[in-house]
C-alpha positions in Angstrom: 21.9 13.9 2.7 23.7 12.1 4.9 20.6 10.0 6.7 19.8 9.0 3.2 23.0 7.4 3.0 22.7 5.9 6.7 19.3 4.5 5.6 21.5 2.2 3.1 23.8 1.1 5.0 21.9 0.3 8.3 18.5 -1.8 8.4 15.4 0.0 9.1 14.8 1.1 12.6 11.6 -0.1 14.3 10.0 3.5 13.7 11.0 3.1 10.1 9.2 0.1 9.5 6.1 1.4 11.2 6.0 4.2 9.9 6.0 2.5 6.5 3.5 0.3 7.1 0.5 2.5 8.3 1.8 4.6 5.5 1.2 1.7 2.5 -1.9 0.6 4.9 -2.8 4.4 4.2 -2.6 4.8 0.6 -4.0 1.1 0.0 -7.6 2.4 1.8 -7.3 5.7 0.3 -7.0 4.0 -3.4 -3.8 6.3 -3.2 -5.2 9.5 -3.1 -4.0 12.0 -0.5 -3.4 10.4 3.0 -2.7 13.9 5.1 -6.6 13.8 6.1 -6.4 9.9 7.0 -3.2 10.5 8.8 -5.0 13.7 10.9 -8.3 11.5 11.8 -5.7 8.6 13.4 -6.0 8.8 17.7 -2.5 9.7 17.8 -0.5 11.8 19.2 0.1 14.9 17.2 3.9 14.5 16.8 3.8 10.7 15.8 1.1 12.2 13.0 4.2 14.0 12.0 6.4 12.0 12.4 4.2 9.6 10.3 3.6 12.3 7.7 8.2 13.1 7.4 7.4 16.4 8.4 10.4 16.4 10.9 12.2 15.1 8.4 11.4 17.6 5.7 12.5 20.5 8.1 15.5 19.0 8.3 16.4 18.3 4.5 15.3 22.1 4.1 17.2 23.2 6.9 19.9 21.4 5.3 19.8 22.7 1.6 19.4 26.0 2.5 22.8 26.1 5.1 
C-alpha cells in the first residue's frame, strides 16, 4: 500500500488528474450508473481505457495482497 501513501505525500501527477476528471465527467453523464461501457465507447487507445478504468492498478494491489 505503499502508492497509496505516495499519493499523500506528493501532488497528483498529470495522469492522475486526468484520469479523474474524465472519470467525474463519466459518472456526471451517466447519472452515476456504471461507466465501464462509457469508458469502452471513448476513441482511445485500449491501455489508456485501462488505465482510465485502475485496472493496472488493481493487478497490482492483488498482486500485492496475495505475495
Amino acid at each position: 500500500m505503499q502508492w497509496v501513501r505516495d499519493l499523500q505525500r506528493q501532488p497528483p501527477t498529470l495522469w492522475n488528474e486526468s484520469r479523474r476528471v474524465i472519470r467525474h465527467q463519466l459518472i456526471e453523464v451517466t447519472n452515476d450508473r456504471n461507466i465501464i461501457p462509457s469508458v469502452q465507447q471513448l476513441p482511445l487507445p485500449h491501455f489508456l481505457k485501462r488505465k482510465i478504468l485502475f485496472e493496472d492498478e488493481i493487478k497490482v494491489l492483488k498482486t500485492d495482497v496475495y505475495n
